[in-house]
C-alpha positions as CSV (number, residue, x, y, z in Angstrom):
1,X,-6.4,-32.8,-1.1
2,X,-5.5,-29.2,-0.4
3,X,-9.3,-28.2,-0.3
4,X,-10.1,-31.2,2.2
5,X,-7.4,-29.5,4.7
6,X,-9.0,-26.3,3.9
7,X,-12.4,-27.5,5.4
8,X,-11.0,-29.6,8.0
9,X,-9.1,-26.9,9.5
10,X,-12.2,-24.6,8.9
11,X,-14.4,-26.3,10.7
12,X,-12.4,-27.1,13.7
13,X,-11.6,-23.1,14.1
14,X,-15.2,-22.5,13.7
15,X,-16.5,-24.9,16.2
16,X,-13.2,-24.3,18.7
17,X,-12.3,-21.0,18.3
18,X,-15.6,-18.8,18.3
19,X,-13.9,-16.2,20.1
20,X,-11.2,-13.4,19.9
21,X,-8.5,-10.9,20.8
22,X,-7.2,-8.1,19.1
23,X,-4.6,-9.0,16.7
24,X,-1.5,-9.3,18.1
25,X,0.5,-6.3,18.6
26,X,3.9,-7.8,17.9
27,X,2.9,-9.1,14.6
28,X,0.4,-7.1,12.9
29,X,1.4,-3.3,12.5
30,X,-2.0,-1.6,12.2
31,X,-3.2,-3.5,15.8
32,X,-4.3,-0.2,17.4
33,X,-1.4,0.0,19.8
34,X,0.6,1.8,17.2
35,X,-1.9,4.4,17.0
36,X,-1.8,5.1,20.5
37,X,2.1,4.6,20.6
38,X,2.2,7.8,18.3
39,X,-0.2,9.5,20.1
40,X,1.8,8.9,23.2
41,X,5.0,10.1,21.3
42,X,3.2,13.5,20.2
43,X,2.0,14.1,23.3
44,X,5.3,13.9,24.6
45,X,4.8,11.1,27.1
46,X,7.2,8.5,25.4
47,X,10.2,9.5,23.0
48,X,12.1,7.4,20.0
49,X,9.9,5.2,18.7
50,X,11.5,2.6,16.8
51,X,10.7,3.7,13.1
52,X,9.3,0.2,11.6
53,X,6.7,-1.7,12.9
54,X,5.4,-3.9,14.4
55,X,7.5,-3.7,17.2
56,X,9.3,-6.5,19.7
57,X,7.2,-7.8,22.4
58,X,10.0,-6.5,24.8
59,X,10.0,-2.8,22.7
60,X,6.3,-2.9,23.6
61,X,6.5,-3.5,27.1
62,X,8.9,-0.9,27.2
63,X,6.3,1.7,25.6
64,X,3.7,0.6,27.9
65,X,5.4,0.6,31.1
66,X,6.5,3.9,30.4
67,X,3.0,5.5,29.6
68,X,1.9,3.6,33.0
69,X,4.3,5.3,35.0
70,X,4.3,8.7,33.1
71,X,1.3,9.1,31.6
72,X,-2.0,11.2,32.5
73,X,-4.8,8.6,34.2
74,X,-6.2,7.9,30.9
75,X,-3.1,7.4,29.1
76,X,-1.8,4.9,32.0
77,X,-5.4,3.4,32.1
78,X,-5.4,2.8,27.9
79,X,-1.7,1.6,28.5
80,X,-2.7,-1.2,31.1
81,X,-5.3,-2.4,28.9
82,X,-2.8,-3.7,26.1
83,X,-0.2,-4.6,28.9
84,X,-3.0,-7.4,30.5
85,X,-3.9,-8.4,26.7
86,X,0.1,-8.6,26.4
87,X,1.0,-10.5,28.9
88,X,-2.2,-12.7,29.4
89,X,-2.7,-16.0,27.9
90,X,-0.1,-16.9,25.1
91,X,-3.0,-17.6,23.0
92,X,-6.4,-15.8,22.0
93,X,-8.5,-16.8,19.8
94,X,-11.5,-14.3,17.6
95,X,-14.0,-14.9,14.9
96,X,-15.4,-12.1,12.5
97,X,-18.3,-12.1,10.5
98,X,-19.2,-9.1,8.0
99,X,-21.9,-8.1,5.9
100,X,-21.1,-5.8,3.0
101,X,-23.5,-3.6,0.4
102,X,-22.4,-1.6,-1.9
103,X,-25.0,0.7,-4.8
104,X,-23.2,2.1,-7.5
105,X,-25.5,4.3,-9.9
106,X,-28.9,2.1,-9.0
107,X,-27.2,-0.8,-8.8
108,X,-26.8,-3.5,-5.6
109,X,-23.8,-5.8,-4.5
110,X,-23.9,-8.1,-1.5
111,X,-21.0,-9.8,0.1
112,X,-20.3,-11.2,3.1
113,X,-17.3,-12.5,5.2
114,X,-15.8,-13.7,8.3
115,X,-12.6,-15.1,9.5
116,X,-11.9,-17.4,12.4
117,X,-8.2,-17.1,14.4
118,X,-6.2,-17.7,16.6
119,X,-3.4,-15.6,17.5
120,X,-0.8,-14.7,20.6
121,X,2.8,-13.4,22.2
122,X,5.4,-15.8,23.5
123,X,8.3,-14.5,25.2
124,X,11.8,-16.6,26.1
125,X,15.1,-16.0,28.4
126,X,13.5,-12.7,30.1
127,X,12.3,-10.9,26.9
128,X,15.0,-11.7,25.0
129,X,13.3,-13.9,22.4
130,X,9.9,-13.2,21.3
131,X,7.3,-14.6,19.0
132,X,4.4,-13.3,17.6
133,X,1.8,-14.9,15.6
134,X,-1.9,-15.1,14.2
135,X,-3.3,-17.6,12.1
136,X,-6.7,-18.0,10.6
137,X,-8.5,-18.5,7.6
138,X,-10.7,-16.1,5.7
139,X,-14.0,-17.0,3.7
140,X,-15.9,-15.1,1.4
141,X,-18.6,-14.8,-1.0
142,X,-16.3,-14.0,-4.2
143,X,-13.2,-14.3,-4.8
144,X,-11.0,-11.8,-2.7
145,X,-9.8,-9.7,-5.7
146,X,-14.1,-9.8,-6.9
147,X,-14.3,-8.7,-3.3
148,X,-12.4,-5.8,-2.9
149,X,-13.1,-4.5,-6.4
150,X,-16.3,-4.5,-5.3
151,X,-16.8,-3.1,-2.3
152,X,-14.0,-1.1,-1.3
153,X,-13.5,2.5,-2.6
154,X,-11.2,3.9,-5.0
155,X,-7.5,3.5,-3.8
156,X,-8.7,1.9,-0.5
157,X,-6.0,-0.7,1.2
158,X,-7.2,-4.4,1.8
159,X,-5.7,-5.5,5.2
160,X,-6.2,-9.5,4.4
161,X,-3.4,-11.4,3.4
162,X,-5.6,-13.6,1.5
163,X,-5.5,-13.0,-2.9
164,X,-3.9,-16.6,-3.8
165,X,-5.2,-20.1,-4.3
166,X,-8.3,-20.4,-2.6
167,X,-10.3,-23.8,-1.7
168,X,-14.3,-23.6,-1.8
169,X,-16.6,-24.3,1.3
170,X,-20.1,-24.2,0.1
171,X,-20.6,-20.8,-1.0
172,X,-17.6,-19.3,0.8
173,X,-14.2,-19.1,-0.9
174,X,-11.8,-19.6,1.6
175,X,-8.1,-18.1,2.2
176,X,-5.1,-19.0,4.6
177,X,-4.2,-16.0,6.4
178,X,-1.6,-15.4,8.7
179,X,1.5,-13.9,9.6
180,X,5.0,-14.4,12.1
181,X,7.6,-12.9,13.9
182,X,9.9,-13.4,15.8
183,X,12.3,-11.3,17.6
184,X,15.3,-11.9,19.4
185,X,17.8,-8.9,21.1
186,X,16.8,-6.3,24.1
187,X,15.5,-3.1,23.2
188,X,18.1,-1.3,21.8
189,X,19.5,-4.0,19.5
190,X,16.6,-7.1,17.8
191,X,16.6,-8.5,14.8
192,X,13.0,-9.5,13.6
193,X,12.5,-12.4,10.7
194,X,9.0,-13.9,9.6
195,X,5.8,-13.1,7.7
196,X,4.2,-9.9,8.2
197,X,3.2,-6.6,6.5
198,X,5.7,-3.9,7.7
199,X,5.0,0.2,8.5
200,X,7.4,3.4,8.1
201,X,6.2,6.9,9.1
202,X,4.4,8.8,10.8
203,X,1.1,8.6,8.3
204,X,-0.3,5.0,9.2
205,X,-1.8,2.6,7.0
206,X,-0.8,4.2,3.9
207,X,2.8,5.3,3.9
208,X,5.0,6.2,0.8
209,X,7.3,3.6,0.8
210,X,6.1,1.0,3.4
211,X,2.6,1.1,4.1
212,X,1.1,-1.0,6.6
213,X,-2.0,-1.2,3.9
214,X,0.3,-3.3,1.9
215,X,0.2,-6.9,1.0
216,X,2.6,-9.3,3.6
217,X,6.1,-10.0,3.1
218,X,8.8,-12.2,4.3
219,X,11.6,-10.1,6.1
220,X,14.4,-10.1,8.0
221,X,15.1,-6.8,9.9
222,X,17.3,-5.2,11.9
223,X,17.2,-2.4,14.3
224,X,19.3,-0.3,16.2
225,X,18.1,1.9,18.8
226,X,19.7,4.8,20.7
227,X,18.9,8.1,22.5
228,X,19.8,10.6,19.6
229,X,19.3,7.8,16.7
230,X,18.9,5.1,15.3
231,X,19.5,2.6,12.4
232,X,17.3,-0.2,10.4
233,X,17.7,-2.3,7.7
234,X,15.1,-5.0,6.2
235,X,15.5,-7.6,3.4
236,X,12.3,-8.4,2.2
237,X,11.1,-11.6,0.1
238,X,7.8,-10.2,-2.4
239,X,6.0,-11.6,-5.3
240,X,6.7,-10.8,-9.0
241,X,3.8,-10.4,-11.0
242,X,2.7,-10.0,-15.3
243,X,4.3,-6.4,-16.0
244,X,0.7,-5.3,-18.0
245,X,-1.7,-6.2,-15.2
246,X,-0.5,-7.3,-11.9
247,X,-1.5,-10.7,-12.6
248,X,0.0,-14.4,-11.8
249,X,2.9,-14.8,-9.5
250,X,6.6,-15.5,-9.3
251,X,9.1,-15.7,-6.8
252,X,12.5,-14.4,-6.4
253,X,11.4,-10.6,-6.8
254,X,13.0,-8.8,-3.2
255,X,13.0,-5.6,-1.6
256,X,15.7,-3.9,0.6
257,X,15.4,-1.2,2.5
258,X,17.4,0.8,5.2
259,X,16.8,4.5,7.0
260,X,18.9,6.2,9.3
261,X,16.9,8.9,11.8
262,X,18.7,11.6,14.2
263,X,16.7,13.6,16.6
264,X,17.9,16.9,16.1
265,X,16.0,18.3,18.8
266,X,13.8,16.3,21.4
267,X,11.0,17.9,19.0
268,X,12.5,17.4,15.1
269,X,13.9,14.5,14.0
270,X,14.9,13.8,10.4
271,X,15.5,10.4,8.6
272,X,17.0,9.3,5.5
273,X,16.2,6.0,4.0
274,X,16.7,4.1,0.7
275,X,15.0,1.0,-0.5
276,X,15.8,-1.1,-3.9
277,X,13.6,-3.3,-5.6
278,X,15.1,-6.2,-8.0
279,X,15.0,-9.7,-8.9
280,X,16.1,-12.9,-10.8
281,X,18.6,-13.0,-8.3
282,X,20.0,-13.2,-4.5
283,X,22.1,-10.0,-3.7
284,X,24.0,-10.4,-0.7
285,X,25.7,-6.6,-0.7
286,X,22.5,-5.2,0.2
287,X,22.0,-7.1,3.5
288,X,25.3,-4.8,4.1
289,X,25.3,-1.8,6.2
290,X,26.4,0.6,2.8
291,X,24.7,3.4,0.6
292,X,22.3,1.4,-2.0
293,X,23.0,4.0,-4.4
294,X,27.0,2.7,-4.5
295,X,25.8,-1.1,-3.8
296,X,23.6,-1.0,-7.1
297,X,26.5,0.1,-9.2
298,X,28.7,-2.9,-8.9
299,X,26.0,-4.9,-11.3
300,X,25.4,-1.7,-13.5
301,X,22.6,0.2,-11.7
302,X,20.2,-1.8,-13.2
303,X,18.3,-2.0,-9.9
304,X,15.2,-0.3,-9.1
305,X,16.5,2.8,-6.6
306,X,14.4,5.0,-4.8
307,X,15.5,7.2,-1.2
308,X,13.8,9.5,0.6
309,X,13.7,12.4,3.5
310,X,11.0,12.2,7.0
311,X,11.3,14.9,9.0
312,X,8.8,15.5,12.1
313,X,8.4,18.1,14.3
314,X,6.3,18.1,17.7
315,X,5.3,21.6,17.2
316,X,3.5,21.7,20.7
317,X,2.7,18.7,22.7
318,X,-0.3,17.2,20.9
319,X,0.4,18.8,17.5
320,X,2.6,16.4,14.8
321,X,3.5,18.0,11.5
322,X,4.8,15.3,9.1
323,X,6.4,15.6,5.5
324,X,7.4,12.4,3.8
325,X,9.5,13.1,0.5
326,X,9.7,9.6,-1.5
327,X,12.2,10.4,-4.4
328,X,12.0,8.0,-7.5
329,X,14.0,9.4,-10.6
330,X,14.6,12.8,-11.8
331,X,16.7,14.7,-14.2
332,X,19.1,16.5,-11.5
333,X,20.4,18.7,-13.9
334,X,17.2,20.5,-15.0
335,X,16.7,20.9,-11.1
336,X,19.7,23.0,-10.4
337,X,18.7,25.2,-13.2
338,X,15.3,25.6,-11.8
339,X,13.1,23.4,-15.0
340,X,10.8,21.5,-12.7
341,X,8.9,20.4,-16.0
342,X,11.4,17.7,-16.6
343,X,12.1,14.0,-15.3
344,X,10.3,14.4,-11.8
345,X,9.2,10.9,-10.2
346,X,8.5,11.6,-6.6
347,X,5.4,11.1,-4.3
348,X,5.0,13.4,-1.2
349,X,3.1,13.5,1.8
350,X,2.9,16.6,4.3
351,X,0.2,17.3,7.3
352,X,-0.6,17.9,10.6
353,X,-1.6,15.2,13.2
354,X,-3.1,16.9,16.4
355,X,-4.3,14.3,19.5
356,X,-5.8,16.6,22.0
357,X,-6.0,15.0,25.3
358,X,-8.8,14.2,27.8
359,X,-11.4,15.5,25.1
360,X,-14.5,13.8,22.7
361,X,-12.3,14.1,20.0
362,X,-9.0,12.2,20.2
363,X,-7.2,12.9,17.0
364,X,-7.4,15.4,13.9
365,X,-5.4,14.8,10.8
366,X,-5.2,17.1,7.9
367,X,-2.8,16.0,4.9
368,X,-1.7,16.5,1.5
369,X,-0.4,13.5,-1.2
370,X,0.8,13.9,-4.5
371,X,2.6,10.9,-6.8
372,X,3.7,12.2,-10.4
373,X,3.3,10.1,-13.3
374,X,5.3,7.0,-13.6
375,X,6.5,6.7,-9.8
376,X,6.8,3.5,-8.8
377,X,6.3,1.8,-12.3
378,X,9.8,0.6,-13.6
379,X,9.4,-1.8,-15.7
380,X,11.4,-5.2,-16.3
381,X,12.3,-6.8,-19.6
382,X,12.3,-10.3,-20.7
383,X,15.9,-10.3,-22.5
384,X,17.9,-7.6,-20.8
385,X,19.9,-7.2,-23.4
386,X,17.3,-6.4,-26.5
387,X,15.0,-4.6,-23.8
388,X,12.3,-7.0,-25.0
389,X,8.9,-7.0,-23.1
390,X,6.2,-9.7,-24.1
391,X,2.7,-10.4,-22.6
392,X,4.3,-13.1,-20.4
393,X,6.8,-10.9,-18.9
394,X,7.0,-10.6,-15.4
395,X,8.1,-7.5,-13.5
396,X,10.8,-7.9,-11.0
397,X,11.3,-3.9,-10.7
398,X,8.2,-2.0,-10.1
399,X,7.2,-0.9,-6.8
400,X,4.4,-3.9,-6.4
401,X,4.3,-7.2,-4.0
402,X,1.5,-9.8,-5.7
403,X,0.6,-6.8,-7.7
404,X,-0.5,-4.8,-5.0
405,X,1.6,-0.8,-4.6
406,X,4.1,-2.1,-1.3
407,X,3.5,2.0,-1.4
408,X,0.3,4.8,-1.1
409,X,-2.7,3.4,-2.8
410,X,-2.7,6.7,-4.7
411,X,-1.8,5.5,-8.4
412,X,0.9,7.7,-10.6
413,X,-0.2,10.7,-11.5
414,X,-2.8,11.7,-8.6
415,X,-3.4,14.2,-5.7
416,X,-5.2,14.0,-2.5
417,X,-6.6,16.1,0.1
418,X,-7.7,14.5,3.7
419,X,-9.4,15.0,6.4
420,X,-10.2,12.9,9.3
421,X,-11.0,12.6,13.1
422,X,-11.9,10.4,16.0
423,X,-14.7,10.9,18.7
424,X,-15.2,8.8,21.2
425,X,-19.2,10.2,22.7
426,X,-19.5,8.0,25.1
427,X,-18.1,5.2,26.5
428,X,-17.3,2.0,24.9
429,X,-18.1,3.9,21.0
430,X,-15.7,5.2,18.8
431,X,-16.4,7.0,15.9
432,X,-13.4,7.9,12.6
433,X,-14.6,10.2,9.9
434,X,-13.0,10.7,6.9
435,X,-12.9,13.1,4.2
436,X,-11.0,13.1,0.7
437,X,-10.6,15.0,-2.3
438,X,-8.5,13.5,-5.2
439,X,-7.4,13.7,-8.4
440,X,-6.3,11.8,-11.3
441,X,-5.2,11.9,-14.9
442,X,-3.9,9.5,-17.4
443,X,-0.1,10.5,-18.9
444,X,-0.8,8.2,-21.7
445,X,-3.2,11.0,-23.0
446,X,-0.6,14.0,-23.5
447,X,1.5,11.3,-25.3
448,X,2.1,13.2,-28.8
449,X,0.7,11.2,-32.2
450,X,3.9,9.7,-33.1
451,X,4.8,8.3,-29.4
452,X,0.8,7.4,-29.1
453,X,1.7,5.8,-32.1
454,X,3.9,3.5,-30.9
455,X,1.4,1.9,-28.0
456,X,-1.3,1.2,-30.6
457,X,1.0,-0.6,-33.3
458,X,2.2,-2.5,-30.3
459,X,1.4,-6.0,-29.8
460,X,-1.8,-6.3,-27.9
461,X,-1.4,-7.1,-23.9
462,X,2.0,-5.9,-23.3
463,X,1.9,-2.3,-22.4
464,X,-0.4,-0.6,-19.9
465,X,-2.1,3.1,-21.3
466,X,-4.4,3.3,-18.0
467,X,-2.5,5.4,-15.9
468,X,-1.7,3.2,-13.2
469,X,1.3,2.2,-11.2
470,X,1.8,-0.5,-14.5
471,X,2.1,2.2,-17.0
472,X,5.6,3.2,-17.6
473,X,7.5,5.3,-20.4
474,X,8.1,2.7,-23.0
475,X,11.4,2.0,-24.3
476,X,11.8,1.2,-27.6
477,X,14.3,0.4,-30.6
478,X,13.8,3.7,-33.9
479,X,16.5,3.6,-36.5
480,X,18.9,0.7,-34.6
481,X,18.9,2.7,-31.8
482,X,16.9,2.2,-28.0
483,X,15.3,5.1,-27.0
484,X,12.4,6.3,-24.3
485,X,9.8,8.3,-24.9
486,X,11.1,11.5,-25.5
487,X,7.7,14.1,-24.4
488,X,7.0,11.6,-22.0
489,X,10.7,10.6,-20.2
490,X,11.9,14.4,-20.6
491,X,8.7,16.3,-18.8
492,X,6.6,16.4,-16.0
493,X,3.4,16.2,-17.1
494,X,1.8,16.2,-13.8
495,X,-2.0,16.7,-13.4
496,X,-1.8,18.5,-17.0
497,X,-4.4,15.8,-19.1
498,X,-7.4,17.1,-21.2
499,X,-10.1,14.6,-19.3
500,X,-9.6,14.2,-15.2
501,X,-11.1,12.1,-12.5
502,X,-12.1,13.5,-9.9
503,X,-13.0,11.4,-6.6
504,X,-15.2,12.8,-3.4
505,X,-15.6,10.4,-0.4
506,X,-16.6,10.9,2.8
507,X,-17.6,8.3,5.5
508,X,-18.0,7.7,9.2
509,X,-17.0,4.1,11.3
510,X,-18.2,3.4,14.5
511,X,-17.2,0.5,16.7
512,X,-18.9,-0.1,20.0
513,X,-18.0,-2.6,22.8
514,X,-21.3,-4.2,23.9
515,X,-19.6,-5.7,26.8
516,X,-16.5,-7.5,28.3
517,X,-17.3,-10.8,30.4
518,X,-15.2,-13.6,31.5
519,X,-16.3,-15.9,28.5
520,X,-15.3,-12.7,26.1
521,X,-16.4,-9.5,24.7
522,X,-18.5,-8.9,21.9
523,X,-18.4,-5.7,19.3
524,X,-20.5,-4.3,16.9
525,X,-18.6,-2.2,14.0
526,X,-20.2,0.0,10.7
527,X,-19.0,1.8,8.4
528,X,-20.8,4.0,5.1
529,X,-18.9,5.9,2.6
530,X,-20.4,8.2,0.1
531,X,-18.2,7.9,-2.9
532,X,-18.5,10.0,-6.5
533,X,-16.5,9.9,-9.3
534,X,-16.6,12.3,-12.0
535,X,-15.4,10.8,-15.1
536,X,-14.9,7.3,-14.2
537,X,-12.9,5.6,-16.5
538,X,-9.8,7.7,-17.0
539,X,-7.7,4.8,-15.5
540,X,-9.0,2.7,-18.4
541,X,-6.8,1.8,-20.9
542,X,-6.5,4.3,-24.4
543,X,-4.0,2.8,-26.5
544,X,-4.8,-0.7,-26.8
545,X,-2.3,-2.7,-29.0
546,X,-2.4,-5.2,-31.7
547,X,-3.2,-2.7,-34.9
548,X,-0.4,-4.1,-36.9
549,X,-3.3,-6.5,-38.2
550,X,-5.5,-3.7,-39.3
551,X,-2.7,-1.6,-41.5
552,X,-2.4,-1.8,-45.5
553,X,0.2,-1.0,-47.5
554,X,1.4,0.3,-51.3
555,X,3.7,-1.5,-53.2
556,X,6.7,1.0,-52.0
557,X,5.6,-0.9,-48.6
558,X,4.3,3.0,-47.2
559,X,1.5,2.8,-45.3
560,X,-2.0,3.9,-46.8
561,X,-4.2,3.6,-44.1
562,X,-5.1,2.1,-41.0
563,X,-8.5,0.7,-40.3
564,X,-9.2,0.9,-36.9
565,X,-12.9,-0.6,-35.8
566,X,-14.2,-1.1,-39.3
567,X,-13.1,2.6,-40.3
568,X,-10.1,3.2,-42.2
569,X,-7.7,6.6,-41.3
570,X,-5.1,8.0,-43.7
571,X,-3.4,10.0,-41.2
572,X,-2.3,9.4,-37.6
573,X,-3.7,12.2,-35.8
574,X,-6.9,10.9,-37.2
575,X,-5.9,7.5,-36.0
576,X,-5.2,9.1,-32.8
577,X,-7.7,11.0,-32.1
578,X,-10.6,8.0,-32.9
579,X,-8.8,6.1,-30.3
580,X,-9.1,8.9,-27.6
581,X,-12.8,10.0,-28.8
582,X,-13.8,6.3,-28.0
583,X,-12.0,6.0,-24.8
584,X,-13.7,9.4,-23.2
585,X,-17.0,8.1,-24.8
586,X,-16.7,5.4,-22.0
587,X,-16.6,8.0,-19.0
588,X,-19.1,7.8,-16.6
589,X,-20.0,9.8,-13.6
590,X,-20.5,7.3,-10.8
591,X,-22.4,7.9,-7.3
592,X,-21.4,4.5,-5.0
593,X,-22.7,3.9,-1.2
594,X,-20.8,1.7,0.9
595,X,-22.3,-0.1,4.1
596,X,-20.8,-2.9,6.1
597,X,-21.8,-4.3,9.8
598,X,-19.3,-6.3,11.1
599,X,-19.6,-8.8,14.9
600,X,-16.4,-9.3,16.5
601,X,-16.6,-12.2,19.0
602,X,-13.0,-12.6,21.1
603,X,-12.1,-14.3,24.0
């Protein structure tokens, strides 16, 4: 039944709808109006941007009419282009249609896709109630997870809704896709409650704790705005996933978050903000205007906890410098006496965002990231009180939503250097290039023999070992008594590994607008990325469980030794070391090309 609705509506949107708009701004927070909003608020022309998005329909009007007024001639000009998409028709409708190839080391992948929509803004009672909204449904030629492990780069962001359920058309696997808001308040005080993916800070599409890369969520936020400040807080419904793999869904799994930013200076500002992740359970103290940190210590602080410092600073109009400080869990008492190799789970973004104006190129961006092992990967237990993890367990505290990071794409663990830029030649083509430089290592490999030793006589498919946001310090029961492990929850460890991957990508995407008519307009985008990998296969798995199967004993019940593919070791460094001498035998050095041409048809 569900796939004859699935073709039914397909069709009809197909047929109907062959046409687009942008997605809408009041709904979708990486529409390119929020691009230009910050560009706008670095070149000094607007102030105070509300520090979530998407914004209100009435927020954005706001924006806009004030760049119209106030800005240069091709600032108002840009400006009046989203104001008449704005406040046009109610409706729009767009179709896409992509072709994708990807070569990795001699070998050839072909996908393609395409999604019809229709989308729009609605506005009630003078601006006072807005809704926003886009609904389509995306078809491919795998699966959607097949798709973007194929032909997306390493720690790219997906920006479809679409992983669950799918219904078949053909050759096509086909995905609901859509997202809601609506607003109601003026500009200075609006709540917002739907479906949508969410954005904090100043480094869009892949922020540290709310990235607009992320998968969608159902929220309810709030937001206060004033001259000096101002104040948000969002409760956010996400999906729990299988702790080992990201796999499966459940519900109930939520996320809370809430920042307060002062501008210091009409040049610095400086926000703190907290978020919680938890689950099992509806907590109505944190829809409550209070310190998470006290909140989560009325049920025992058994709540996932993070908080974390923005500060910005217009150094000259034009010229953004950003620093993001995302702090997970660390050992404050080896910080005050200087011993940074201790408990140290934080993730950290700083750069410099320059938008020159009038000029062929319209933005530069130079940043650094770094996440250190086991940020965002708490992990959740199936009996709370035993601390007892199975394969079946589901994770209700680590920093995922359908077992995709709600955070950077970076996994624990990694660094990256960036570099991009916009150019617009002529009229009617734009052109992004990116550059990036990253690494990564796998903490489960500096894991001394005995704590190694623990992973392998696991059970098999309960712990990750692959250095990715699912691998956390296990927490186990030696002698009667729980314990973490100790070389792994008392140190750094950051970028110190044997063996590391090291990623180099650089790419260029170009859109040009062929034309804009009454009927609509049509585009032509591209994009290629030149990807290498050195060492691929780090972020594979080292100490697989499931050995107990393979270990003999004496009669005094002491263990002789442990046969371990078809070869028996008396000692567990030689145990050890087989396990790691077959996992770097896996490495490879990979050289990928990615290509896509895309037509975007709107009306």
């Amino acid at each position: 039944m569900k796939t004859k609705f699935y073709k039914i509506v397909f069709v009809l949107l197909t047929a109907l709808f062959s046409a687009s708009a942008f997605a809408q701004m009041s709904v979708d927070p990486n529409h390119d109006f929020y691009k230009d909003a910050q560009k706008w608020e670095s070149q000094g022309v607007i102030s105070n941007l509300p520090p979530v998005r998407p914004y209100p329909v009435n927020v954005i009007k706001e924006i806009l009419n004030t760049v119209i007024e106030k800005g240069s001639s091709s600032q108002s000009k840009k400006a009046q282009a989203y104001w008449e998409e704005l406040t046009g028709k109610g409706w729009h409708v767009q179709l896409d249609a992509n072709v994708n190839y990807k070569n990795s080391n001699g070998d050839s992948y072909f996908g393609v896709d395409g999604e019809p929509e229709v989308n729009g803004d609605i506005v009630f009672f003078d601006d006072l109630v807005g809704i926003g909204y886009r609904l389509g449904f995306a078809g491919y030629n795998k699966t959607a997870k097949e798709y973007i492990s194929t032909f997306y780069p390493w720690a790219s962001n997906f920006y479809r809704d679409t992983l669950q359920d799918p219904g078949e058309i053909g050759p096509l696997y086909t995905y609901l896709d859509t997202d809601d808001l609506i607003s109601v308040g003026n500009t200075s005080y609006y709540v917002q409650a739907g479906l949508s993916r969410l954005g904090f800070g100043r480094f869009l599409g892949d922020g540290l704790t709310l990235s607009e890369g992320a998968y969608h969520s159902a929220n309810i936020i709030f937001t206060l705005r004033k001259e000096r400040w101002n104040y948000t807080q969002l409760y956010s419904a996400i999906g729990a996933s299988k702790s080992y793999d990201g796999t499966m869904l459940l519900p109930n799994k939520y996320l809370t978050f809430h920042q307060f930013e002062f501008n210091i200076t009409p040049r610095i500002s400086l926000a703190y903000y907290e978020n919680v992740v938890f689950g099992k359970r509806f907590d109505f103290s944190y829809f409550l205007p209070a310190p998470y940190m006290a909140l989560q210590g009325i049920g025992g602080c058994e709540d996932n906890l993070q908080m974390g410092l923005l500060f910005n600073y217009r150094i000259i109009d034009g010229l953004l410098w950003s620093t993001d400080l995302f702090v997970d869990d660390v050992n404050f008492n080896d910080l005050v006496k200087f011993n940074f190799d201790t408990k140290l789970r934080i993730a950290a973004r700083t750069g410099l965002i320059y938008y020159p104006e009038d000029f062929i190129i319209s933005k530069v961006a130079l940043d650094y990231t770094f996440v250190t092992p086991y940020t965002y990967s708490h992990w959740d237990y199936s009996d709370d009180t035993e601390k007892t993890i199975t394969e079946n367990t589901y994770n209700y505290q680590n920093y995922t939503n359908n077992g995709l990071p709600i955070g950077t794409s970076l996994p624990p663990n990694s660094d990256q250097v960036k570099l991009s830029f916009d150019i617009s030649p002529v009229k009617n083509l734009d052109l992004t290039f990116n550059f990036a430089f990253a690494r990564h290592g796998n903490s489960a490999e500096t894991l001394p023999v005995n704590e190694a030793m623990r992973y392998i006589l696991a059970e098999e498919g309960v712990y990750a070992t692959d250095g990715s946001i699912y691998e956390h310090v296990m927490l186990s029961k030696e002698d009667g008594k729980w314990s973490y492990l100790p070389s792994a929850w008392n140190s750094l460890n950051f970028l110190n590994q044997e063996h590391m991957m090291y990623i180099f990508q650089g790419g260029v995407e170009a859109k040009y607008v062929l034309g804009r008519f009454n009927w609509g307009s049509v585009s032509v985008m591209a994009g290629y990325t030149a990807e290498y990998i050195r060492n691929k296969g780090v972020d594979s798995n080292l100490f697989t469980g499931g050995l107990t199967t393979s270990v003999d004993t004496d009669d005094d019940g002491e263990i002789d030794y442990y046969t371990y593919n078809g070869v028996d070791y008396t000692s567990e460094e030689e145990l050890v070391a087989a396990y790691k001498a077959d996992w770097v035998s896996n490495f490879t050095n990979q050289f990928n090309n990615y290509f896509y041409i895309g037509l975007r048809y709107k009306w």
